[in-house]
SERO-4910 file (N, C-alpha, C, O; in steps of 0.05 Angstrom, whole numbers):
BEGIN
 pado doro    nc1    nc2    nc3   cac1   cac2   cac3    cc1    cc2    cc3    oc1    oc2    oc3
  Unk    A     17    -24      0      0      0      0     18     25      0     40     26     10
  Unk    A      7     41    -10     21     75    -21     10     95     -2    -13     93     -9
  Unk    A     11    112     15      3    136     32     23    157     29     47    156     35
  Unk    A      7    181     17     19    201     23     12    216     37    -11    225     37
  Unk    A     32    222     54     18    242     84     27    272     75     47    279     64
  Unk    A     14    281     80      9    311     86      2    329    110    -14    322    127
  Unk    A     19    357    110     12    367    133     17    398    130     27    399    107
  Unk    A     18    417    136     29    448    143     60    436    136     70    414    139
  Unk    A     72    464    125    107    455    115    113    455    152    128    436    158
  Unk    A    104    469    175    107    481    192    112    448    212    122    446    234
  Unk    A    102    426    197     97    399    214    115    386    197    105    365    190
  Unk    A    141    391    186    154    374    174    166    345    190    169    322    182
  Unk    A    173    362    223    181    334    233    151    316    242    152    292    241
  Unk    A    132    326    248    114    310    244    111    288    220    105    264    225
  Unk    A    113    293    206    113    277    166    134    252    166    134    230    155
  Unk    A    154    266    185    183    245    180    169    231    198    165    210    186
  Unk    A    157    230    224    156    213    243    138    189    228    145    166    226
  Unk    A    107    202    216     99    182    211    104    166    182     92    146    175
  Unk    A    122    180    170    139    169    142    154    143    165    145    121    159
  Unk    A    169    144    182    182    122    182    172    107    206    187     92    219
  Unk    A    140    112    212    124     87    223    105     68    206     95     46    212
  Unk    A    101     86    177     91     70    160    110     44    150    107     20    146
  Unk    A    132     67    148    157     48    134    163     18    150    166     -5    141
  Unk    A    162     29    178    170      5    193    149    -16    191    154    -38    202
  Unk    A    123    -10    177     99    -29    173    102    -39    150     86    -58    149
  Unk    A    112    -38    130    110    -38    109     87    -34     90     74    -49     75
  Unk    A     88      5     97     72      9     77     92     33     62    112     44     71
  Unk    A     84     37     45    103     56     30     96     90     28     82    103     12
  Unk    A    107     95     43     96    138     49    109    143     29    125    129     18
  Unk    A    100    167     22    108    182     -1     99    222     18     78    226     30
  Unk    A    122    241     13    120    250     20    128    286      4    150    292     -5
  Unk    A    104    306      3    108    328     -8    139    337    -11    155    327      5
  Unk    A    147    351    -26    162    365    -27    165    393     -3    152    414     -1
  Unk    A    192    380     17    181    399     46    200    423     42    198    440     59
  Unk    A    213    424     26    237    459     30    214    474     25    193    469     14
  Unk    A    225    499     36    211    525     42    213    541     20    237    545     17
  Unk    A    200    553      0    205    571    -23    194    598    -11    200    620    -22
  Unk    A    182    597      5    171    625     14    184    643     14    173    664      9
  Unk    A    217    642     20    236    668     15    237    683     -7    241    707    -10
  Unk    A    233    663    -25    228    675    -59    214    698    -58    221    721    -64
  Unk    A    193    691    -51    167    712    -50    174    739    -22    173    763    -25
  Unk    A    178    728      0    186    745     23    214    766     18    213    791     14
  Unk    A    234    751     22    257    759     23    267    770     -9    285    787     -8
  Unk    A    257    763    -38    269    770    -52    254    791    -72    262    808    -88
  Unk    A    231    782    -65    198    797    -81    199    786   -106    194    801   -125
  Unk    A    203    762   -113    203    748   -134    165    730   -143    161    707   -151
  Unk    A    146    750   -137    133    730   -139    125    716   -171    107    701   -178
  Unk    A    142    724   -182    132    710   -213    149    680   -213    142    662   -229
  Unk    A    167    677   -197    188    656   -204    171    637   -179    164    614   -183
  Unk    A    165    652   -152    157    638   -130    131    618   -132    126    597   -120
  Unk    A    112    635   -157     90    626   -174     86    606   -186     70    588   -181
  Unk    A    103    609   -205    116    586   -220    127    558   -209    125    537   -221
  Unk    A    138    564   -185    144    535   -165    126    524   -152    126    500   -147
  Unk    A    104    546   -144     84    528   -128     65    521   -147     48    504   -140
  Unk    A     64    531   -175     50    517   -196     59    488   -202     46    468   -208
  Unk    A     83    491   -197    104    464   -202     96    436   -180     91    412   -185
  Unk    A     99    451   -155     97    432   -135     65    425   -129     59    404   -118
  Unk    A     51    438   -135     18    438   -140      5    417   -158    -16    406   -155
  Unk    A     24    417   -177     17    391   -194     31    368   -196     28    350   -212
  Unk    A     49    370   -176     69    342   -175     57    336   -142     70    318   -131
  Unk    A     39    346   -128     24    334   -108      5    322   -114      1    300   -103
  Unk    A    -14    332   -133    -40    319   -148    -28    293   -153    -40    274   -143
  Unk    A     -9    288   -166     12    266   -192      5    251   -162    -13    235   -165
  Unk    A     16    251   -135     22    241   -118      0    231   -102      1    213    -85
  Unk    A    -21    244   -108    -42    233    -90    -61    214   -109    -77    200    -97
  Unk    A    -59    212   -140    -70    195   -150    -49    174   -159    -56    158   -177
  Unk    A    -21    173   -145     -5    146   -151    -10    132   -121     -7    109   -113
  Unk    A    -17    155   -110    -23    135    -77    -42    122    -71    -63    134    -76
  Unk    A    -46     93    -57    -71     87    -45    -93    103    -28   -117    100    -31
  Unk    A    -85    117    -13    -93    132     -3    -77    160     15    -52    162     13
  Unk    A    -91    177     31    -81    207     43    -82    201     68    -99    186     76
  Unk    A    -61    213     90    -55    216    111    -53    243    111    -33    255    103
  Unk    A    -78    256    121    -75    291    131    -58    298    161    -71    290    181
  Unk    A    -32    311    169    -38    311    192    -45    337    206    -29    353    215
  Unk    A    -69    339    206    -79    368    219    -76    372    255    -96    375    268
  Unk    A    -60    372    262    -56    381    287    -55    404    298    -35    415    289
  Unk    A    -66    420    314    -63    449    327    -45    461    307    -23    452    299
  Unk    A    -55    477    301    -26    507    282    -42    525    274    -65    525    264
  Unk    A    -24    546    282    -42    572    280    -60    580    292    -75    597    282
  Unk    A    -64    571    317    -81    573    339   -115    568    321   -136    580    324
  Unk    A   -108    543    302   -133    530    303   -133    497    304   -121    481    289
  Unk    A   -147    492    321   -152    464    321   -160    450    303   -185    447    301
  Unk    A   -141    436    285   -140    413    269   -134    421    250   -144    414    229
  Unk    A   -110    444    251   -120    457    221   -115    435    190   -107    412    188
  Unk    A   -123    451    174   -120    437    146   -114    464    133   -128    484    132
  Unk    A    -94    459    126    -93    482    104    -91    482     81    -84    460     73
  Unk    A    -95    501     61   -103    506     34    -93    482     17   -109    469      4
  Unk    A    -69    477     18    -50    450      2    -66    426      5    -80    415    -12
  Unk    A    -62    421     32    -80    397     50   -110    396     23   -116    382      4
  Unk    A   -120    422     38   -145    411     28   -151    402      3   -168    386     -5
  Unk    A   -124    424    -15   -137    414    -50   -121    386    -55   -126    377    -77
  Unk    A   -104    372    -38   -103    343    -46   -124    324    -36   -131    301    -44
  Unk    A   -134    343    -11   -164    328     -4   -184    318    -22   -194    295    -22
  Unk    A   -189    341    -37   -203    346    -58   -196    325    -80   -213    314    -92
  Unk    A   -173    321    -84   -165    312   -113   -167    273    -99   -172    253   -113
  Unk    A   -163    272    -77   -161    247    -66   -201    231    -64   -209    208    -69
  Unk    A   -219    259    -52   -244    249    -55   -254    246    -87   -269    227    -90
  Unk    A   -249    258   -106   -253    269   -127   -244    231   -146   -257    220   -164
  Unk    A   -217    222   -131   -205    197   -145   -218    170   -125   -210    147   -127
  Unk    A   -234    177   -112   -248    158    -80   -228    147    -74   -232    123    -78
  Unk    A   -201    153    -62   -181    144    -49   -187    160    -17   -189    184    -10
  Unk    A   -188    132     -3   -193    147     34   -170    163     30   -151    166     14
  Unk    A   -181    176     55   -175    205     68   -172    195    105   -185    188    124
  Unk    A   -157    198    101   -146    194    133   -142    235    154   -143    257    143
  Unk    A   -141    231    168   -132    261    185   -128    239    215   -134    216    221
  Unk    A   -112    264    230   -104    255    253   -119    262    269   -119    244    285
  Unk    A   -136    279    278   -163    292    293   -184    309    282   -185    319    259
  Unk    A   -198    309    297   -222    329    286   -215    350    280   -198    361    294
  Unk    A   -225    364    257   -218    396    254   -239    410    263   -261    402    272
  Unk    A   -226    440    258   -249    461    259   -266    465    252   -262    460    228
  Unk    A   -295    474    255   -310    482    243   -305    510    227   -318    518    208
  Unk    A   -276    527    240   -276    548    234   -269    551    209   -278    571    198
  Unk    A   -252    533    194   -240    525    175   -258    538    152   -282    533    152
  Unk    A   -247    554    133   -276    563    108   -292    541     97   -316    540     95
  Unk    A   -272    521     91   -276    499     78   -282    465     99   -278    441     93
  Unk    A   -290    476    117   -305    453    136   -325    447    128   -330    431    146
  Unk    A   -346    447    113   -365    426    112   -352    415     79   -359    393     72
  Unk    A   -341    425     67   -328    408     46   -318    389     60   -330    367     61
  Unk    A   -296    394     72   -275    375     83   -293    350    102   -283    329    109
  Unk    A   -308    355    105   -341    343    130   -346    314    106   -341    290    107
  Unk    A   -358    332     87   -365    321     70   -349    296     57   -362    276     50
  Unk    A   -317    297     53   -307    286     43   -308    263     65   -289    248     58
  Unk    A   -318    255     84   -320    237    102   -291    225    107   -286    202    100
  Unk    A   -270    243    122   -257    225    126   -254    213    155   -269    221    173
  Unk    A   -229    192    160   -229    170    175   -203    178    197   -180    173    192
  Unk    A   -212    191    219   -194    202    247   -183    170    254   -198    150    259
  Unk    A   -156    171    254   -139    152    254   -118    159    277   -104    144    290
  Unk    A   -120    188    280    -97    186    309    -65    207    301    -64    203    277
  Unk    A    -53    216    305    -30    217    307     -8    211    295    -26    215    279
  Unk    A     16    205    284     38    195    272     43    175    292     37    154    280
  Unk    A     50    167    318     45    165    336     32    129    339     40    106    341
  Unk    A      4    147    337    -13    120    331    -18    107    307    -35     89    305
  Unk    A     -4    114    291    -10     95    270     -5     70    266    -19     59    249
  Unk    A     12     58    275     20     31    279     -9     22    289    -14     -1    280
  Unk    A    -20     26    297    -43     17    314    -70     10    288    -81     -9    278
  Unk    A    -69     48    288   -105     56    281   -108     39    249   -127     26    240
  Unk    A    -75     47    237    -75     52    205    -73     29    198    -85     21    178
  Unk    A    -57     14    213    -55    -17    205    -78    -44    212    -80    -68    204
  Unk    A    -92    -29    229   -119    -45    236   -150    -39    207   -168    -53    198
  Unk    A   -141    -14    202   -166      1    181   -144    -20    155   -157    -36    143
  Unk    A   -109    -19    148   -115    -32    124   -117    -62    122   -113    -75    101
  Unk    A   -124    -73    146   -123   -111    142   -153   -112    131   -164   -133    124
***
């Protein structure tokens, strides 16, 4: 089985943790592209080049969520919102309900979220943590 987890760039060591608890299961993570391009845009005012990369990395995530069995969201506290999902997250959400490949997240999100009753909608399956996955993720794929 194929999972690509996803999360905020801000949860990168989160991603590694549960990249190498899948691994140790043998399932195979696949994981976004995590360097930071934001300087482009911040530090250099480049946003035509900065554009162009997240156009780049935008569609080599899609590539990624329909070579995968399924998505590992991990929305944990950030940004002083509970569970967040953010914009990235959600449009592989999207492209993952869109291909009916489950949708995993690690807790409940917000309602505050713009896009909470989409994300509601896409019914997905609270599995726990990086953490717990040895547990939750491997019992949901037998």
């Amino acid at each position: 089985m194929k999972v690509l987890i996803h999360a905020s760039l801000d949860l990168v060591e989160r991603m590694l943790v549960a990249e190498k608890i899948l691994r140790q299961n043998g399932i195979m993570p696949f994981l976004p592209d995590t360097y930071r391009y934001q300087h482009i845009r911040d530090e250099y005012h480049d946003l035509e080049t900065f554009n162009r990369i997240k156009n780049k990395l935008s569609l080599e995530n899609m590539r990624l969520v329909e070579k995968c069995d399924a998505l590992y969201v991990i929305n944990e506290d950030h940004r002083n919102i509970k569970g967040y999902i953010g914009g990235n997250s959600f449009l592989e959400m999207c492209i993952a309900f869109y291909l009916s490949k489950p949708i995993f997240i690690a807790q409940e999100f917000s309602s505050e979220l713009p896009y909470s009753e989409e994300v509601l909608s896409f019914q997905p399956t609270i599995i726990g943590s990086p953490e717990q996955l040895n547990i939750n993720f491997l019992q949901w794929n037998q």
